[in-house]
C-alpha positions as CSV (number, residue, x, y, z in Angstrom):
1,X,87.0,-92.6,-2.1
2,X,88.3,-91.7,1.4
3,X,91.0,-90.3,0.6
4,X,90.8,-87.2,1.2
5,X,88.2,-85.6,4.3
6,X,86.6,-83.7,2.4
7,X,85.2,-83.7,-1.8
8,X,83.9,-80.7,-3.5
9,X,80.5,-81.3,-5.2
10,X,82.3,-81.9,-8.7
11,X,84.4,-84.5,-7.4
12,X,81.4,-86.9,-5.9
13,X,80.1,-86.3,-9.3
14,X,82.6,-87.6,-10.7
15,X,82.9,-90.7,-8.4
16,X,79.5,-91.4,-8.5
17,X,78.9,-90.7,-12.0
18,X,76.3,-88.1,-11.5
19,X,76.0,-84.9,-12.6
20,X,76.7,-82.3,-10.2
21,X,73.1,-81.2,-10.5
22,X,72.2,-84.6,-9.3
23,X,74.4,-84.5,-6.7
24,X,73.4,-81.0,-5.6
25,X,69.8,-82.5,-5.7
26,X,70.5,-85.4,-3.1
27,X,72.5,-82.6,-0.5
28,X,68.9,-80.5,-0.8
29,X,66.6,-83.8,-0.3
30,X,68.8,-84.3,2.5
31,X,70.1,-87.7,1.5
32,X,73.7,-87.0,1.1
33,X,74.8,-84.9,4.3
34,X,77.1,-82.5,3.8
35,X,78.9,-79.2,4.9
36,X,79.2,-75.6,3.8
37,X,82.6,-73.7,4.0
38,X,83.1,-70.5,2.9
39,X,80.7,-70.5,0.4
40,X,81.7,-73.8,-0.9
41,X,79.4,-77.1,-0.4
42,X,81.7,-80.3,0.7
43,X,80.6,-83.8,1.0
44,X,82.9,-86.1,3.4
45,X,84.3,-88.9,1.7
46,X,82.7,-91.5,4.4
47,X,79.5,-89.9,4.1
48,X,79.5,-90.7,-0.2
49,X,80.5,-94.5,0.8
50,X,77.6,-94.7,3.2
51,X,74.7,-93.1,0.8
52,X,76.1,-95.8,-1.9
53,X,76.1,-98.4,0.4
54,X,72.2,-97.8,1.7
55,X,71.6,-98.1,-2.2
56,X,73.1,-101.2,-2.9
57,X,70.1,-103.6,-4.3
58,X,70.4,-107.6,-4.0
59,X,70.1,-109.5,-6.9
């Protein structure tokens, strides 16, 4: 996923298969940081890999 800085709230969606409402959900909770530019919410590509990893459950 860190490909790129910076996703669009679509495109951790996507990688997270979420909806984009969900997603939208966890950056107003506050549990997945994130940035506003020009309007346009973004979600750093570090920041999605560290919220999955905090969720990660052992079997």
């Amino acid at each position: 996923m860190d490909e790129k800085l910076l996703y669009r709230i679509p495109e951790v969606a996507k990688h997270l298969s979420l909806s984009p409402s969900k997603v939208y959900e966890l950056v107003r909770s506050g549990r997945l940081p994130s940035i506003k530019i020009d309007g346009v919410r973004r979600v750093r590509g570090r920041d999605v890999l560290a919220f999955v990893d905090l969720h990660v459950v052992a079997a």
